[in-house]
Backbone as JSON, one array per atom type, in Angstrom:
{
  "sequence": "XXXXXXXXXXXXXXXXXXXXXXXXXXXXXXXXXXXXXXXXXXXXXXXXXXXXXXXXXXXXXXXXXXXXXXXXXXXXXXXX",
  "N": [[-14.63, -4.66, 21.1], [-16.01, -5.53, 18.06], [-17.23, -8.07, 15.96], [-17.29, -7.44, 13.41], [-15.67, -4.82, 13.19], [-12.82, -6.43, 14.14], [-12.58, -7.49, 11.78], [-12.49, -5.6, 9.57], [-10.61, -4.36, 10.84], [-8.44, -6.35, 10.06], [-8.47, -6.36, 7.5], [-7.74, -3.94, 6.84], [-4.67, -4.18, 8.13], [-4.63, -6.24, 6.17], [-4.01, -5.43, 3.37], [-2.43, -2.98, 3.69], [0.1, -4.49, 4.59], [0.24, -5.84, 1.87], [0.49, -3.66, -0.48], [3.11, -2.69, 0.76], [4.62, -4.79, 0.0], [4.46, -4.68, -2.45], [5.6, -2.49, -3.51], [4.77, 0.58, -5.56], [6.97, 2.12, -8.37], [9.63, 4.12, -9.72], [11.2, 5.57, -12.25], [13.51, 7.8, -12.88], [11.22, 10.2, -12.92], [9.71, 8.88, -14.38], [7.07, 6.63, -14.25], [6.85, 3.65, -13.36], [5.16, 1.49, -12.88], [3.7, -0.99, -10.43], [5.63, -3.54, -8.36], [7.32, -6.45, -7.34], [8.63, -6.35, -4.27], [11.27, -7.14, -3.74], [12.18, -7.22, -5.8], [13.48, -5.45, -8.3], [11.35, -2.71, -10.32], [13.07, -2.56, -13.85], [13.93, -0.45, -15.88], [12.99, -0.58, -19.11], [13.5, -3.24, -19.79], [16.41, -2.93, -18.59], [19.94, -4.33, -17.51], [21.3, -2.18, -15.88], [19.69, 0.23, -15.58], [17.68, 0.62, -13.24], [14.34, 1.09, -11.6], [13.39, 2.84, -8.82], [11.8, 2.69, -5.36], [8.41, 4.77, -5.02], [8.2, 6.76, -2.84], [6.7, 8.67, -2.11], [3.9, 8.09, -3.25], [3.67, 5.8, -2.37], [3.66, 6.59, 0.81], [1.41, 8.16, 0.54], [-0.89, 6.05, -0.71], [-0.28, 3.98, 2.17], [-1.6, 5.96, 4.25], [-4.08, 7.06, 2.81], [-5.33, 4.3, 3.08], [-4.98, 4.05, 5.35], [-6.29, 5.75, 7.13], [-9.27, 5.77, 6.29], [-9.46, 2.53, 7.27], [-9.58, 3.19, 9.59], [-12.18, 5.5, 10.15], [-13.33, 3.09, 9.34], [-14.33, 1.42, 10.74], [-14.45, 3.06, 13.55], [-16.85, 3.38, 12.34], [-18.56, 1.4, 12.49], [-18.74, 0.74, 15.42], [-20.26, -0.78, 18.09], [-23.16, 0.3, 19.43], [-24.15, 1.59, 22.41]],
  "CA": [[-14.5, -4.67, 19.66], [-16.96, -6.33, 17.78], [-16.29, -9.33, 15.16], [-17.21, -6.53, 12.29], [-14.37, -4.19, 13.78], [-12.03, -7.15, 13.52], [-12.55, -7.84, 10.21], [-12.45, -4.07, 9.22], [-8.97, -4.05, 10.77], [-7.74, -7.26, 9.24], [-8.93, -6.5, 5.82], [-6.77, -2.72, 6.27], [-3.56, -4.24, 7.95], [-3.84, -6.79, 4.59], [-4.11, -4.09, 2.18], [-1.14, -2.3, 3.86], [0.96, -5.84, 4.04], [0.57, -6.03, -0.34], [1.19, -2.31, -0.47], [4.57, -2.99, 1.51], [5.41, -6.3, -0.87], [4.33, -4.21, -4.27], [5.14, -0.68, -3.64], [5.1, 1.34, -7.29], [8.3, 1.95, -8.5], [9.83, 5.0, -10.33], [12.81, 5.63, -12.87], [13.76, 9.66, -13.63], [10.23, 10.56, -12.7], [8.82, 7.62, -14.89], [6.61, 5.5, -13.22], [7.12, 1.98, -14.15], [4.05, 0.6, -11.94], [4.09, -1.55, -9.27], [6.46, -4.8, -8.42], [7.66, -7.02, -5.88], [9.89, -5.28, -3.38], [12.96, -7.72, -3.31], [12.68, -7.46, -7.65], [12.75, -4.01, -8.5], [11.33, -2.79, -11.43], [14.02, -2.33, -14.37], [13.23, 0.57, -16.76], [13.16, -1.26, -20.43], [14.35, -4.74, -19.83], [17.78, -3.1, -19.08], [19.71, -4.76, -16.1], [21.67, -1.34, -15.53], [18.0, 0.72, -15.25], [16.73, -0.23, -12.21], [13.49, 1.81, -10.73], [13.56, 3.04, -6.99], [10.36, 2.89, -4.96], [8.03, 5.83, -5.34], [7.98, 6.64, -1.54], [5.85, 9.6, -1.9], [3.06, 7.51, -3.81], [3.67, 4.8, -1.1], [3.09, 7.04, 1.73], [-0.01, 8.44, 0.3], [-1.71, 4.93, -0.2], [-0.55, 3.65, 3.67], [-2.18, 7.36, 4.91], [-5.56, 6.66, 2.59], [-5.98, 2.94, 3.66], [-5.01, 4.18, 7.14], [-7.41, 6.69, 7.1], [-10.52, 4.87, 5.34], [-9.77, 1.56, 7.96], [-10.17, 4.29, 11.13], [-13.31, 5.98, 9.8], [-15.19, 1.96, 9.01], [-14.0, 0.88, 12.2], [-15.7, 3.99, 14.01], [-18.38, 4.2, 12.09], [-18.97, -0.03, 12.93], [-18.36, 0.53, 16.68], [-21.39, -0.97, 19.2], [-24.27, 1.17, 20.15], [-24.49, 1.22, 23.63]],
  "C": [[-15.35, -5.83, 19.12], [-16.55, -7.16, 16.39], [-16.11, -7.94, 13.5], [-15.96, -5.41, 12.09], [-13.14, -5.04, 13.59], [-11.72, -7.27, 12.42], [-12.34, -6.88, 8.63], [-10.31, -4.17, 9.48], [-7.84, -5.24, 9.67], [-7.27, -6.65, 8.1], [-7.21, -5.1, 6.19], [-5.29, -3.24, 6.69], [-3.29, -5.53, 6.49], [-3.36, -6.08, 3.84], [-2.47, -3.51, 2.68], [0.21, -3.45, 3.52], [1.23, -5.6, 2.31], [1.05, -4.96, -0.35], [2.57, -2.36, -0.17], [5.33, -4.13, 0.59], [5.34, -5.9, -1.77], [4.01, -3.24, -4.07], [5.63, -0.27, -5.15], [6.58, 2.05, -7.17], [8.67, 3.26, -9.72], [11.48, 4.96, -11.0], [12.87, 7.1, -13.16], [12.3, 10.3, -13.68], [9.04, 9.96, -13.65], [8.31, 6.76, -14.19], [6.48, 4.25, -13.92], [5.65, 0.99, -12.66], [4.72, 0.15, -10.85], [4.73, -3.03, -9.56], [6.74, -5.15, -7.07], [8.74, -6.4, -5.55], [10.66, -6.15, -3.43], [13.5, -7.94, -5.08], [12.82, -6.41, -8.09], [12.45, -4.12, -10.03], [12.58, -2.31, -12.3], [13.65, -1.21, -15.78], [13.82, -0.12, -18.32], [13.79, -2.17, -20.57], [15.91, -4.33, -19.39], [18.41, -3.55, -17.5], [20.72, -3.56, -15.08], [21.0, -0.36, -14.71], [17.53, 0.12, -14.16], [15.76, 1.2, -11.29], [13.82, 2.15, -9.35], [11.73, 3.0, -6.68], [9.85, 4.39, -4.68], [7.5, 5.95, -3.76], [6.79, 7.66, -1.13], [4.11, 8.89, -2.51], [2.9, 6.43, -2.49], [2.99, 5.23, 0.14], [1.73, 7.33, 1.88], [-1.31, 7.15, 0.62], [-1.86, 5.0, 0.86], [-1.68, 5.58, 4.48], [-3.66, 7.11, 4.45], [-6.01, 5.2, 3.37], [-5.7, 3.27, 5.64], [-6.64, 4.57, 7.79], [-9.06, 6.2, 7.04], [-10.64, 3.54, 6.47], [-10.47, 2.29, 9.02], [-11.82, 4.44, 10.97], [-14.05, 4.63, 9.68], [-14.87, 1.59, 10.55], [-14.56, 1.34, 13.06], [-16.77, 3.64, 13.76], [-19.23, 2.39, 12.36], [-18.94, -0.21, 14.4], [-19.65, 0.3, 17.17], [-22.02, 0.04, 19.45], [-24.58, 0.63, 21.25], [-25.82, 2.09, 24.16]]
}
């Protein structure tokens, strides 16, 4: 593995890390953006309202940045 390959993977397990600390957040099929995972978001200041994480939006990201690290990582591999 070559230092470019490293730095390819880094970069995608960062990206996934933030993703995981500020996954987007949903109320009754309202999306209230993204927030820190141990705050949730609260749908209109109220402290009853509280968002859930949008797991299907979540998944998608981790699957694209999965996806997208694989393919630079390949496509950066040594010519032998």
């Amino acid at each position: 593995m070559n230092s470019r390959q490293k730095l390819i993977l880094y970069i995608g397990a960062t990206l996934i890390l933030v993703m995981l600390l500020l996954p987007p957040y949903v109320f009754n099929e309202l999306n209230l953006g993204y927030g820190f995972l141990f705050e949730p978001k609260k749908f209109q200041d109220s402290e009853l309202r509280v968002g859930t994480v949008n797991e299907l939006t979540l998944l998608m990201q981790f699957i694209a940045v999965s996806l997208i690290t694989g393919m630079l990582w390949l496509a950066n591999k040594d010519k032998k």
